[in-house]
NUZAZA-592748 format. One record per residue (C-alpha): residue number from 0; residue in three letters; x, y, z. Coordinates in steps of 0.25 Angstrom, whole numbers, padded with zeros to 4 digits, m for minus. Layout:
N
SITE   num   residu      xx      yy      zz
SITE   NUM      ALA       X       Y       Z
...
***
This chain:
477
SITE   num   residu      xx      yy      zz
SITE     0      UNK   m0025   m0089   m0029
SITE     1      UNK   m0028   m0076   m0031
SITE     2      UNK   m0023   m0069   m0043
SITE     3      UNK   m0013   m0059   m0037
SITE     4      UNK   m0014   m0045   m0045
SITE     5      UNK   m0030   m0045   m0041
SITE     6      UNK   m0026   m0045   m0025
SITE     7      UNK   m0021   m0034   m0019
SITE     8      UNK   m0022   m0019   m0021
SITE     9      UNK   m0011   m0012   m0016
SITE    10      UNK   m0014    0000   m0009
SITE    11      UNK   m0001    0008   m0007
SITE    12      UNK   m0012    0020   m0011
SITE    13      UNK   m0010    0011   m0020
SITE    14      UNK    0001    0003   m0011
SITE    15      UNK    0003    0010   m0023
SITE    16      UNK   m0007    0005   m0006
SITE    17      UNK    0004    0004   m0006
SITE    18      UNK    0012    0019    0008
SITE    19      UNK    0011    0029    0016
SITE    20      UNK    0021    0039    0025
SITE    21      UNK    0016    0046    0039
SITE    22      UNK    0024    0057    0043
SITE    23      UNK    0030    0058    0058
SITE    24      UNK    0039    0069    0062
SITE    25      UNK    0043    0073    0048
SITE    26      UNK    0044    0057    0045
SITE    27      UNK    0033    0049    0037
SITE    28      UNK    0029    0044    0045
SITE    29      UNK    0016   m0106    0041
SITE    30      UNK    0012   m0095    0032
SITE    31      UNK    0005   m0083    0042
SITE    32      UNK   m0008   m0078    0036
SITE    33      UNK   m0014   m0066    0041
SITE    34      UNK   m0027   m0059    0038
SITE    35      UNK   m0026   m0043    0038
SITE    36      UNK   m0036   m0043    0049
SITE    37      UNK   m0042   m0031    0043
SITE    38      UNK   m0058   m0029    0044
SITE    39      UNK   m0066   m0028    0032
SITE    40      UNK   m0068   m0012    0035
SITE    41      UNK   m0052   m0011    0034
SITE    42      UNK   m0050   m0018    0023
SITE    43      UNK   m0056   m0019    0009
SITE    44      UNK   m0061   m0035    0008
SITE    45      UNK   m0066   m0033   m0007
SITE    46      UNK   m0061   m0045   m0019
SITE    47      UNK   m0047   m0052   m0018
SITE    48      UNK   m0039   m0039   m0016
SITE    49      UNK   m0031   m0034   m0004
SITE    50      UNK   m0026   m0019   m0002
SITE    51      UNK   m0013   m0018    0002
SITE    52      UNK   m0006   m0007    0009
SITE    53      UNK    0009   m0004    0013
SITE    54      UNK    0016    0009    0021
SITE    55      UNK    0032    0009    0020
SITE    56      UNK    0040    0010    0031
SITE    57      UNK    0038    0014    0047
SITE    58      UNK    0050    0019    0051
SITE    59      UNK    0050    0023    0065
SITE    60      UNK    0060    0033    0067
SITE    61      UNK    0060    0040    0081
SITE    62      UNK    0053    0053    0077
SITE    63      UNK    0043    0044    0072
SITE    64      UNK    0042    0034    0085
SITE    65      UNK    0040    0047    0093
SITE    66      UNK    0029    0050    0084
SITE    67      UNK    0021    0040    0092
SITE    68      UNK    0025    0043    0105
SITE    69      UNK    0013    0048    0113
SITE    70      UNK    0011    0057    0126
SITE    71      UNK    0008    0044    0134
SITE    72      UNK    0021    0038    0129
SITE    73      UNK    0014    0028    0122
SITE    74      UNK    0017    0028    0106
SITE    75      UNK    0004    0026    0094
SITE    76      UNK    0008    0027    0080
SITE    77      UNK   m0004    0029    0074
SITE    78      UNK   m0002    0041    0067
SITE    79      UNK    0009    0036    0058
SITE    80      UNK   m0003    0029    0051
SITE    81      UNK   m0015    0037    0052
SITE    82      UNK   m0014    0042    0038
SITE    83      UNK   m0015    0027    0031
SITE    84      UNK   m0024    0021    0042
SITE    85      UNK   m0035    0022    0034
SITE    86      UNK   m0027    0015    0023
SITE    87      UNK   m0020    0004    0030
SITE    88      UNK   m0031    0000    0037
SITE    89      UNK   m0039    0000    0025
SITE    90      UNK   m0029   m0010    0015
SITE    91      UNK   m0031   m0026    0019
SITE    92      UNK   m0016   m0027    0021
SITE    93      UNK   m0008   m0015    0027
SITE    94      UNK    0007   m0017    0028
SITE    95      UNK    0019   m0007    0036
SITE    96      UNK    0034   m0009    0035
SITE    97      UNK    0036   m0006    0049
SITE    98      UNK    0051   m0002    0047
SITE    99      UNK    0055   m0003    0060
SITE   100      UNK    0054   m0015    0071
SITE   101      UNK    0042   m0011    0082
SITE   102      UNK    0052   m0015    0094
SITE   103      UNK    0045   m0008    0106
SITE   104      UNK    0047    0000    0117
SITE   105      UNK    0057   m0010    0122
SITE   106      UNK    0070   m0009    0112
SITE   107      UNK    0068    0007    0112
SITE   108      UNK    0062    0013    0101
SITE   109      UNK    0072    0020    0091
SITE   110      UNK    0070    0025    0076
SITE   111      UNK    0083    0023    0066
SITE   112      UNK    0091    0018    0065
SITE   113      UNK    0088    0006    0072
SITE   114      UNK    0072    0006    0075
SITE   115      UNK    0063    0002    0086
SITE   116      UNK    0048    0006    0086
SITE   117      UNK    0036    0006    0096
SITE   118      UNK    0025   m0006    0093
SITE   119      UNK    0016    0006    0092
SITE   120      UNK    0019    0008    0079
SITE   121      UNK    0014   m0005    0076
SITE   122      UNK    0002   m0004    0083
SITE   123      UNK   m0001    0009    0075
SITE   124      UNK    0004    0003    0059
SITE   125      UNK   m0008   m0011    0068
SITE   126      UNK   m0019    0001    0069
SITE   127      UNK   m0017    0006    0054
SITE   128      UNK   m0019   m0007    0048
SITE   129      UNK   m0008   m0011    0044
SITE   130      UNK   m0007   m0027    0044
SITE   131      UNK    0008   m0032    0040
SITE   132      UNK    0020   m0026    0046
SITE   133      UNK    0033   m0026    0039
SITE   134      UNK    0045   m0026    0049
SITE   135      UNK    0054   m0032    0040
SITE   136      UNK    0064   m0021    0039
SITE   137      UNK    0079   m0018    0042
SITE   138      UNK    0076   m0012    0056
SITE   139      UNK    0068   m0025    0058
SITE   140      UNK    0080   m0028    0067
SITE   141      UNK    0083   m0014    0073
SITE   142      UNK    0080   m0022    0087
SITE   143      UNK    0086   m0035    0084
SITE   144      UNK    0076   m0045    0088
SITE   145      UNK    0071   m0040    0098
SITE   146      UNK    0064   m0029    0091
SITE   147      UNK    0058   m0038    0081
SITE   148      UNK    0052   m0048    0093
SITE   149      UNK    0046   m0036    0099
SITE   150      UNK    0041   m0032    0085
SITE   151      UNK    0034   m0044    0080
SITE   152      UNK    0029   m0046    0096
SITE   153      UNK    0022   m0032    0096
SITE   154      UNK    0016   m0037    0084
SITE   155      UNK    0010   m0050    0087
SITE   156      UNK    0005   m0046    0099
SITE   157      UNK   m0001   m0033    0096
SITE   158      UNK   m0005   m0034    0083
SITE   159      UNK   m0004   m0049    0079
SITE   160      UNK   m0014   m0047    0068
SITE   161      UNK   m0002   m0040    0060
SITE   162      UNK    0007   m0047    0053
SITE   163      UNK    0023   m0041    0052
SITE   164      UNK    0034   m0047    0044
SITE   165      UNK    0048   m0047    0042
SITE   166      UNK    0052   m0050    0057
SITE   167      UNK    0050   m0063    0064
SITE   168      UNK    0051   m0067    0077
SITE   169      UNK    0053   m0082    0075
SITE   170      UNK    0058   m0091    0063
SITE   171      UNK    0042   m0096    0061
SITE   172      UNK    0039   m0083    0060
SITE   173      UNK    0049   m0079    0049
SITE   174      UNK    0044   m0092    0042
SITE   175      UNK    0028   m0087    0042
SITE   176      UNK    0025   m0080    0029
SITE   177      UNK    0016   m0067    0031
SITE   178      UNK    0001   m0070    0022
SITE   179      UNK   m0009   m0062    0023
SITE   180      UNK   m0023   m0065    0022
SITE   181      UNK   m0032   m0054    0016
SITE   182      UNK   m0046   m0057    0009
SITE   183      UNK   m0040   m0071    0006
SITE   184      UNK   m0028   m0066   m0001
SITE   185      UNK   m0014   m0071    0006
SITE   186      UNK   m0003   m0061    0003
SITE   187      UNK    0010   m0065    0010
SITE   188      UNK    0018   m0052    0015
SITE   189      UNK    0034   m0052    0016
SITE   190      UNK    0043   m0043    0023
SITE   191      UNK    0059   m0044    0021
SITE   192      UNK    0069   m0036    0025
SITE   193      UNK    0084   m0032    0017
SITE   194      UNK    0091   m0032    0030
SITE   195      UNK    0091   m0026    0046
SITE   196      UNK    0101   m0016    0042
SITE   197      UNK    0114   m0025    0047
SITE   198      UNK    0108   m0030    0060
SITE   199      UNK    0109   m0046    0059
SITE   200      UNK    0097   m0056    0065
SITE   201      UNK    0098   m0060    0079
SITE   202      UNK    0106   m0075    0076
SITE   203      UNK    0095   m0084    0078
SITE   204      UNK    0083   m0074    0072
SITE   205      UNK    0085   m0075    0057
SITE   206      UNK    0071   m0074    0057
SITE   207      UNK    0068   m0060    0064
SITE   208      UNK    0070   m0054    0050
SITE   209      UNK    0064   m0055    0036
SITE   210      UNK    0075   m0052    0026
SITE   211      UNK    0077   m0051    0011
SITE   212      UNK    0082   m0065    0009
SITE   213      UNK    0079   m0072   m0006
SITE   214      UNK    0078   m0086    0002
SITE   215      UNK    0069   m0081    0011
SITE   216      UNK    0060   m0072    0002
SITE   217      UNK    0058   m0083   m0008
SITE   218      UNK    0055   m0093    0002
SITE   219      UNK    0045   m0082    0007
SITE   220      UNK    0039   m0078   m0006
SITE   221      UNK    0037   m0094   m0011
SITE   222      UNK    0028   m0096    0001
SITE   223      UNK    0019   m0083   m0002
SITE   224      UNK    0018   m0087   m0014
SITE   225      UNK    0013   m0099   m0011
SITE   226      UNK    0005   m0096   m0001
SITE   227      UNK    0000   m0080   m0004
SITE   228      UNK   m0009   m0075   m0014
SITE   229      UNK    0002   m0061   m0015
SITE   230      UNK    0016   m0060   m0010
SITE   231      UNK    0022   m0045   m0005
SITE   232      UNK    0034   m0043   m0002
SITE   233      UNK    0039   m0031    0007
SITE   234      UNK    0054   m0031    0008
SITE   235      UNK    0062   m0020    0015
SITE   236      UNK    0072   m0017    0004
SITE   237      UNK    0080   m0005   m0003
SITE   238      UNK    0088    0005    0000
SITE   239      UNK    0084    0016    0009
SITE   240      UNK    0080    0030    0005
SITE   241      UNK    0082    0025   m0010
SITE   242      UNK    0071    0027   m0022
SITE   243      UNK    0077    0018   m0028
SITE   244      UNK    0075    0003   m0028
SITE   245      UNK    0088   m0003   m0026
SITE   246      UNK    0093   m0018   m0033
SITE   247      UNK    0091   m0025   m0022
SITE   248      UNK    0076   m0021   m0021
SITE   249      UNK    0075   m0026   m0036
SITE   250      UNK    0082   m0040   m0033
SITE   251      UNK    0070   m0042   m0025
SITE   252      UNK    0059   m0038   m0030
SITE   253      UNK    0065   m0049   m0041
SITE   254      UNK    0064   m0059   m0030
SITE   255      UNK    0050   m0055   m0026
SITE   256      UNK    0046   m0055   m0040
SITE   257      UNK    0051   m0069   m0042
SITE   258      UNK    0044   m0074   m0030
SITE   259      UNK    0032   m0071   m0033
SITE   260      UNK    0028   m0056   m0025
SITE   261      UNK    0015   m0049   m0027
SITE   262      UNK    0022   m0036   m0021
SITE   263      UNK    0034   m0029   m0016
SITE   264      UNK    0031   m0016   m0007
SITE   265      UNK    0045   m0013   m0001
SITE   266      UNK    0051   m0005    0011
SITE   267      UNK    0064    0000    0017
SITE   268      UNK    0069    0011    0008
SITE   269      UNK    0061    0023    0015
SITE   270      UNK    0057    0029    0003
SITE   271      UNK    0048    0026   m0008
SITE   272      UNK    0054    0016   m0020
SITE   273      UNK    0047    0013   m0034
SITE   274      UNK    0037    0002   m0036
SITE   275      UNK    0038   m0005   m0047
SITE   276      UNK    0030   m0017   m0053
SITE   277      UNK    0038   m0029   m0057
SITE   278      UNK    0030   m0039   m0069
SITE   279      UNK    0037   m0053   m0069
SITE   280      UNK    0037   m0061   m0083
SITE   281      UNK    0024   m0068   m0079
SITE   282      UNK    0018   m0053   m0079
SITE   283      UNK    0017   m0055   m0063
SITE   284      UNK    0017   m0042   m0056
SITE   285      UNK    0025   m0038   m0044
SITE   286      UNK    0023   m0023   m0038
SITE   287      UNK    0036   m0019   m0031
SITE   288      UNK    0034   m0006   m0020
SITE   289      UNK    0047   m0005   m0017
SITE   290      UNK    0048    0004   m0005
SITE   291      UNK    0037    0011    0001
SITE   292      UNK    0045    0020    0008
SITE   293      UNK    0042    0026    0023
SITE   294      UNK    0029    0027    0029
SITE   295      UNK    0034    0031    0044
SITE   296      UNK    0048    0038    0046
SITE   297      UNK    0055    0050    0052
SITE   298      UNK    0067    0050    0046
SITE   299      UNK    0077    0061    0050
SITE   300      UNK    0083    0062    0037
SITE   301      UNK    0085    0074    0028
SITE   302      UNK    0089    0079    0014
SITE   303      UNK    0086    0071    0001
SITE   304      UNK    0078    0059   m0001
SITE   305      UNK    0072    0059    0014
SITE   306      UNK    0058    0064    0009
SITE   307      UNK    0056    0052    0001
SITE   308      UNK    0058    0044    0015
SITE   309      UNK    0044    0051    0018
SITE   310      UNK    0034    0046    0009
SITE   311      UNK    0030    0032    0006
SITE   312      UNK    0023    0027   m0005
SITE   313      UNK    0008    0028   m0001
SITE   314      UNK    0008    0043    0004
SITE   315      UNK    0017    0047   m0008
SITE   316      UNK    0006    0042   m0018
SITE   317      UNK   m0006    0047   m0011
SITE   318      UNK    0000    0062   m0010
SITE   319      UNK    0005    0064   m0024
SITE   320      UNK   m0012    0057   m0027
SITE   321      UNK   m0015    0068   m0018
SITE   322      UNK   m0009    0079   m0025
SITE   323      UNK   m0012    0076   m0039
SITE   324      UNK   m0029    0075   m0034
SITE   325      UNK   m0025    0090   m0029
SITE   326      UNK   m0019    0094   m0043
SITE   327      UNK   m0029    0087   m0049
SITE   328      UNK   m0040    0095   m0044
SITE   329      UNK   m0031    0108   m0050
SITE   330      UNK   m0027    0104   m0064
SITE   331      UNK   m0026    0095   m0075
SITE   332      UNK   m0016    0082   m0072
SITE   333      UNK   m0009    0087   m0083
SITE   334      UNK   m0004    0100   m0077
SITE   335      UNK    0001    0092   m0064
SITE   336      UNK    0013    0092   m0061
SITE   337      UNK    0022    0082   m0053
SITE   338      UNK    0030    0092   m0046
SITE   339      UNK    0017    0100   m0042
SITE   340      UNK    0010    0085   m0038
SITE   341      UNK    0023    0082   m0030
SITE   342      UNK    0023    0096   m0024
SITE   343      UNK    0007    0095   m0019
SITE   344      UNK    0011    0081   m0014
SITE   345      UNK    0024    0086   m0004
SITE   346      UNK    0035    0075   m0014
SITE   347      UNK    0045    0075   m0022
SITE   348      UNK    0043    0072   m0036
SITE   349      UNK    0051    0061   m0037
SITE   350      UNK    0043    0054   m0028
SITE   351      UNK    0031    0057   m0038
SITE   352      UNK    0039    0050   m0049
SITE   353      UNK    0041    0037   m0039
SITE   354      UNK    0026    0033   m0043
SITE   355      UNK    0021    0040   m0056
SITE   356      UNK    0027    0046   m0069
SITE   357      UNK    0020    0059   m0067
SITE   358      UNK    0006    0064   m0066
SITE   359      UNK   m0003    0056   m0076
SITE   360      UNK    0005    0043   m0070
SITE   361      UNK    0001    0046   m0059
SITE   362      UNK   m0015    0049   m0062
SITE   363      UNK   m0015    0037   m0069
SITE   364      UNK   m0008    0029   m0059
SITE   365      UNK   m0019    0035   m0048
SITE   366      UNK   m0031    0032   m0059
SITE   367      UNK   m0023    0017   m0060
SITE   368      UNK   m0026    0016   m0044
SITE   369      UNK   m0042    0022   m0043
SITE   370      UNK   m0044    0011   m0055
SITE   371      UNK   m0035    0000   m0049
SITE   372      UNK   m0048    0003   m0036
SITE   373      UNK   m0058    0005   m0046
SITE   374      UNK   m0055   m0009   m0055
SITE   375      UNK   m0055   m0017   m0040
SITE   376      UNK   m0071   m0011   m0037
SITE   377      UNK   m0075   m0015   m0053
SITE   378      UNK   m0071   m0029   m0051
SITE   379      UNK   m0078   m0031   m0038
SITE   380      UNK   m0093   m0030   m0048
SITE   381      UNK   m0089   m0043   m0056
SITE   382      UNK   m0095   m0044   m0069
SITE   383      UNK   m0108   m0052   m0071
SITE   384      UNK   m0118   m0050   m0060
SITE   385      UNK   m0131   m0047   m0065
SITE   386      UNK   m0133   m0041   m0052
SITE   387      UNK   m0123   m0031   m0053
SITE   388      UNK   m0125   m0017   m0055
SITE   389      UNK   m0117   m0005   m0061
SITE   390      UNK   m0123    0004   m0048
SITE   391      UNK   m0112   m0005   m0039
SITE   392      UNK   m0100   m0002   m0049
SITE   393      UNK   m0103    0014   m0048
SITE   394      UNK   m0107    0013   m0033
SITE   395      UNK   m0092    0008   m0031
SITE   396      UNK   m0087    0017   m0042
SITE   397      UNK   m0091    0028   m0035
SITE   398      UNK   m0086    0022   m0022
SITE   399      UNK   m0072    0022   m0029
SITE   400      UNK   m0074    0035   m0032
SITE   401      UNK   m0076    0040   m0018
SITE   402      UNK   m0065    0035   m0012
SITE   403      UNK   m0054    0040   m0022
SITE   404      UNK   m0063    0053   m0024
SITE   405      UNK   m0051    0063   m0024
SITE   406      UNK   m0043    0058   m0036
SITE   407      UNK   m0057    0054   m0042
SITE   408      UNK   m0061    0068   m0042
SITE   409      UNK   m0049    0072   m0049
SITE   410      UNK   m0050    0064   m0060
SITE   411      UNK   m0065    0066   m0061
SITE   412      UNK   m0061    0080   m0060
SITE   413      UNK   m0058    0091   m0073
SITE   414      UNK   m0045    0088   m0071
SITE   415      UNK   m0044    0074   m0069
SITE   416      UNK   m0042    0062   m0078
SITE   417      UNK   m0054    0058   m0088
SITE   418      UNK   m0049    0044   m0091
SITE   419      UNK   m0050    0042   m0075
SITE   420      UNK   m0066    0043   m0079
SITE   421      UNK   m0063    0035   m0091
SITE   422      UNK   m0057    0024   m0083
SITE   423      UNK   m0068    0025   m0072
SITE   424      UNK   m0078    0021   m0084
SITE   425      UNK   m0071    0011   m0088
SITE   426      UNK   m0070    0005   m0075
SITE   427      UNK   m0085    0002   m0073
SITE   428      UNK   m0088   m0001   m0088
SITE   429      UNK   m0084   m0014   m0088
SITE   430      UNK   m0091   m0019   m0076
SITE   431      UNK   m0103   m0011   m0079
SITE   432      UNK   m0104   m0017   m0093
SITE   433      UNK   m0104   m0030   m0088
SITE   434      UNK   m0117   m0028   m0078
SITE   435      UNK   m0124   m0023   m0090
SITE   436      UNK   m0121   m0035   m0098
SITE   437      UNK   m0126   m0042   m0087
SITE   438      UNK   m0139   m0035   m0084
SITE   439      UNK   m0142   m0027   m0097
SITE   440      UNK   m0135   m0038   m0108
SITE   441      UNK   m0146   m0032   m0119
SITE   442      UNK   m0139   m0020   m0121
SITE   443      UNK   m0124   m0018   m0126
SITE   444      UNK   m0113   m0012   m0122
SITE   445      UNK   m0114   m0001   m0131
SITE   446      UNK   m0127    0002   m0125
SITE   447      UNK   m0120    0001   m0110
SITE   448      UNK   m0110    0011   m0114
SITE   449      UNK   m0119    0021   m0116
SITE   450      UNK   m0127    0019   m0103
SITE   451      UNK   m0113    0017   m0096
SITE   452      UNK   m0107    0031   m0101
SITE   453      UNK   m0118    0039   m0097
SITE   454      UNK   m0120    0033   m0082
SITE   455      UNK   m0103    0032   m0080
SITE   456      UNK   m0100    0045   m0085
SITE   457      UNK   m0114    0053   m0078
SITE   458      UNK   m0108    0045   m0066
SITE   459      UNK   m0095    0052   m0069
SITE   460      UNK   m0101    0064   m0067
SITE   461      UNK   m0107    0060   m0054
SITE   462      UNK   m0093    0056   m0047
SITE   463      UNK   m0087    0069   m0053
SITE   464      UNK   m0098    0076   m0044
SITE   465      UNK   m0096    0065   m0032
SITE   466      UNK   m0082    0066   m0031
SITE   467      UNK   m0083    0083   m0034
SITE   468      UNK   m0092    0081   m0020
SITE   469      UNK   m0083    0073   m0012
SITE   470      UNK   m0090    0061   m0014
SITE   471      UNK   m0100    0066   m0004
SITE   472      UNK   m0110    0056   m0006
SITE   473      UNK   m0107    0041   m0005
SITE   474      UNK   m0105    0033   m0016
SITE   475      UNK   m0118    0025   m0015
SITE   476      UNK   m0126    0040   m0015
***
């Protein structure tokens, strides 16, 4: 068995890997095992650890289904996830909360209140990546049965290599339990609903719909346990437009915990919801991501609270990094401001305050993230090999460096942070000290401090230089 804390990195940018929101028309836009399917070159294949990724809600209101609507009268979404392509396709599992019920062309396609969507805009969330698709919602039902049989059909047939949960077309299909097979990791998946806003189960279908039963989730989490190496849970939960996580959520994130869950990413509210991280009295941890918020929508709404309907989690975090990397290259860290960071990055402050206490918080939370990286490259040169050389740990050092070289050169900068250089020395000490015990035992460690400083810190000086060029030349150069 695997120990669990070492397996997956969640990439939420960083799921904390874990959200993203693409704007259309003034919107933003037997257990079963299954292997992601993904090549090599689209996903990373390196030690026991699995990337994870996760975009909120795809709420296909009209404006948004029009969006897709081609001179041919034929419909392609693609362009609602051209700016995350690159990342969905790149994590080893990529999951959607496909809010609404892909129904077709057949039961008319409509946006709120009651939802049908063209099974184009499941062939475009197949072409970025993604690999599990969540349609346990409360509009799983918006077409009765009917719209999920012609859901769950577009799926197997056109792209059977995906795996979607929440709705079933049979009672043994309710009854399979969704494992994913990745890098020799099994990690179940669960998807339950609240409710279908009122609209009962067809009698004789108890099993189109996964709801928020205790009998059922219990039932469901015992076999993961038994059977997976990590447990998530993605409920459909909370109360709409609310920042706030309401009692209900609380109950279960008790239940989850009790039952043994690795992580709970949630959906439904719309808007973006605290994460927390729940410790139990054996020191287990559970991460809990409330809500995500909306990835795709084009709400018609107005007045107070409906911006936040238009961010989700990922883009949120990526902007307010974007702007402090611009400030940075200004001013000192100290003389940033959260209203003029919030003001370069188009968001209110509040939703600033959702993730960081203020602006050292949040350096050290972006330093955390680049180390978190950095800690999983030093363990890949295991201590002990004679034949190992300090030239492979600066080669993917420098590698590192290049592919976060704006906030790199930030902190590298005048104005940056001089413990980030601190930390970055001491993050190849360790494993550079143990190559030279190996290889040059006759000498002390004293005598390796010296050398050490004056290659790390003449190195220093050299990535200053390569990151001030824009990492012009490759890392092995």
């Amino acid at each position: 068995m695997f120990q669990k804390s070492s397996i997956i990195i969640l990439n939420l940018i960083l799921i904390s890997t874990l959200l993203c929101n693409t704007g259309v028309y003034g919107g933003t836009a037997s257990s079963n095992m299954l292997s992601t399917g993904k090549s090599d070159t689209e996903a990373d294949t390196s030690g026991d650890e699995v990337s994870l990724i996760m975009v909120g809600d795809v709420l296909m209101h009209d404006r948004v289904i029009s969006s897709g609507l081609k001179e041919d009268g034929t419909y392609d979404y693609s362009h609602l996830f051209e700016h995350v392509k690159e990342e969905t396709e790149k994590a080893d599992i990529a999951i959607v909360n496909q809010e609404t019920i892909l129904g077709g062309e057949e039961l008319r396609y409509t946006g709120y209140p009651s939802f049908n969507s063209p099974f184009e805009v499941g062939d475009a969330e197949a072409g970025a990546g993604f690999d599990v698709i969540l349609q346990g919602t409360n509009h799983a039902l918006d077409r009765s049965a009917a719209g999920i049989e012609r859901c769950l059909g577009f799926w197997d047939t056109a792209h059977p290599g995906i795996y979607v949960l929440g709705i079933h077309d049979s009672a043994e299909d309710q009854d399979e339990l969704c494992i994913l097979e990745c890098k020799g990791i099994r990690i179940a998946i669960l998807n339950y609903t609240y409710g279908t806003n009122g609209i009962q189960m067809p009698k004789g279908k108890g099993y189109l719909v996964d709801y928020l039963s205790e009998k059922k989730v219990r039932e469901d989490m015992a076999r993961a346990e038994r059977e997976a190496d990590i447990t998530i849970v993605c409920p459909h939960w909370g109360t709409e437009y609310s920042l706030k996580v309401s009692s209900e959520q609380k109950k279960w994130t008790g239940i989850f915990m009790d039952c043994g869950a690795d992580l709970v990413i949630g959906t439904h509210p719309h808007v973006i919801e605290p994460m927390e991280t729940l410790k139990d009295a054996t020191g287990r941890e559970m991460p809990v991501y409330y809500s995500l918020g909306n990835f795709v929508n084009a709400t018609s709404g107005r007045g107070d609270g409906v911006m936040n309907r238009m961010v989700g989690g990922m883009r949120t975090k990526k902007l307010l990094t974007q702007a402090l990397t611009e400030l940075l290259q200004k001013k000192q860290v100290n003389e940033i401001t959260v209203k003029e960071l919030t003001d370069l990055a188009d968001m209110n402050r509040g939703t600033f305050y959702m993730y960081y206490r203020d602006i050292f918080d949040m350096l050290e939370k972006i330093e955390d993230e680049l180390f978190q990286k950095l800690d999983v490259i030093a363990q890949t040169h295991e201590h002990g090999d004679p034949t190992q050389q300090v030239k492979p740990i600066l080669l993917d050092l420098f590698h590192f460096i290049e592919e976060n070289q704006e906030m790199c050169r930030v902190l590298l900068s005048p104005n940056g942070d001089m413990n980030f250089l601190h930390r970055l020395y001491e993050a190849i000490r360790e494993r550079s000290l143990e190559i030279w015990k190996d290889q040059m035992g006759s000498l002390g460690e004293k005598e390796f401090d010296y050398r050490y400083s004056f290659v790390i810190f003449g190195c220093a000086g050299m990535i200053r230089a390569w990151v001030n060029r824009n990492c012009q030349e490759t890392d092995m150069q």
